[in-house]
N, C-alpha and C positions, 0 to 999 in steps of 0.2 A: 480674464485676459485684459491688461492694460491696453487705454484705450492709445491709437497712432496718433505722432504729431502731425501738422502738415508739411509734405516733403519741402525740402529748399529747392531750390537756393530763394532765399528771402533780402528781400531790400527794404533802405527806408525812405518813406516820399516824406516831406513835411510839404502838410498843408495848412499854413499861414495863416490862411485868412476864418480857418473855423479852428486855430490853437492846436493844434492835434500834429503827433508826426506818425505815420501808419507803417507796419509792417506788411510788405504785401510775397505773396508765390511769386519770383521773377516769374516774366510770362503769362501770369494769369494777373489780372488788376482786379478782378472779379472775389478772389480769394484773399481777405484782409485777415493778417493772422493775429494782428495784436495793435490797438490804436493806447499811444503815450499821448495824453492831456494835458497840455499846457497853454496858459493866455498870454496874452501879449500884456506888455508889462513885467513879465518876470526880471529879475535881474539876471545879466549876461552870464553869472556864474551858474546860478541856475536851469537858464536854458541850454547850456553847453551838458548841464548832470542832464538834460534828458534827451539831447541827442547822442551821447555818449551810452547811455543807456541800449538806446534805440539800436547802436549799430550790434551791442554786445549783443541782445535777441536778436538783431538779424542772422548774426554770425551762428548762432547755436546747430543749427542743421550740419552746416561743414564744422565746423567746433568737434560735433560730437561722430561724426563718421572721420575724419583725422585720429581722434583719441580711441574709437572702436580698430582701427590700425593698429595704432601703435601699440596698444593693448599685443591685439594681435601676434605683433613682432616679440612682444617678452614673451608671450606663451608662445610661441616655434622654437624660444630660447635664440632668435636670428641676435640680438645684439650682443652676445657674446663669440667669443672667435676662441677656438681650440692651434692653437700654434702649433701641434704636433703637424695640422696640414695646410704649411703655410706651402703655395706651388700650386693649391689646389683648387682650380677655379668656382669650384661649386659651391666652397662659402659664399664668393662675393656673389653669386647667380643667386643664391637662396639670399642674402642679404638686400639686394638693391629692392625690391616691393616694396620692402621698410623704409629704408631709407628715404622714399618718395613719399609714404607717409607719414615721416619724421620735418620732410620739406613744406607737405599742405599744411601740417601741422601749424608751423609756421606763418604761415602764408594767413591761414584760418583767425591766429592771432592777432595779425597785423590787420587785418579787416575788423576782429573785433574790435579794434583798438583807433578805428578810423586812420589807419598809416596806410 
C-alpha cells in the first residue's frame, strides 16, 4: 500500500532569518510538510526559483484533487455533448460538477503559479 501524503490545503511561510521557506498543513503550524533551503545572499533570481518552487509544492494537494476531477469528467465521457439531445436539460445537470472542476483546476494553477 503506498504510503498517504499529508492532506492540504498547504501554505508557504518563509522564514528569513534561519534561510528556509516552510511548507506547512493550513491550520495545523505543528505539521511541516517540506522545508526549501536557502541563505541569504542568494541572488534575486535565484531566491525567486525557490519561492516559486515553494508555492508549486504547496499547490500539489489542490493540483492534484482538481486533476483526479477532471480525470473524472473524461471517464463519465461529461465533456462531450450528443446533439441529438440538445433541449435536454440533463447534459448540462450531469455536466456542471466538471465544469467546477475544470474552474479549481484553474484556480489550483494560478496559486501554483503564485497569481
Amino acid at each position: 500500500m503506498a504510503a498517504q501524503h499529508t492532506p492540504g490545503p498547504w501554505f508557504v511561510a518563509d522564514v528569513p532569518s534561519c534561510g528556509i521557506s516552510v511548507i506547512w498543513r493550513e491550520g495545523d503550524p505543528s505539521t511541516q510538510v517540506c522545508p526549501l533551503r536557502w541563505t541569504d545572499g542568494l541572488r534575486p533570481e535565484v531566491e525567486a526559483r525557490v519561492l516559486a518552487d515553494a508555492r508549486l509544492i504547496a499547490a500539489a494537494p489542490e493540483l492534484l484533487d482538481a486533476l483526479k476531477r477532471v480525470l473524472a469528467g473524461f471517464e463519465a465521457n461529461a465533456f462531450s455533448r450528443n446533439t441529438d439531445g440538445d433541449g435536454d436539460p440533463a447534459w448540462a445537470i450531469k455536466f456542471f460538477p466538471h465544469l467546477k472542476a475544470l474552474a479549481d483546476a484553474t484556480v489550483a494553477i494560478e496559486h501554483a503559479e503564485g497569481r
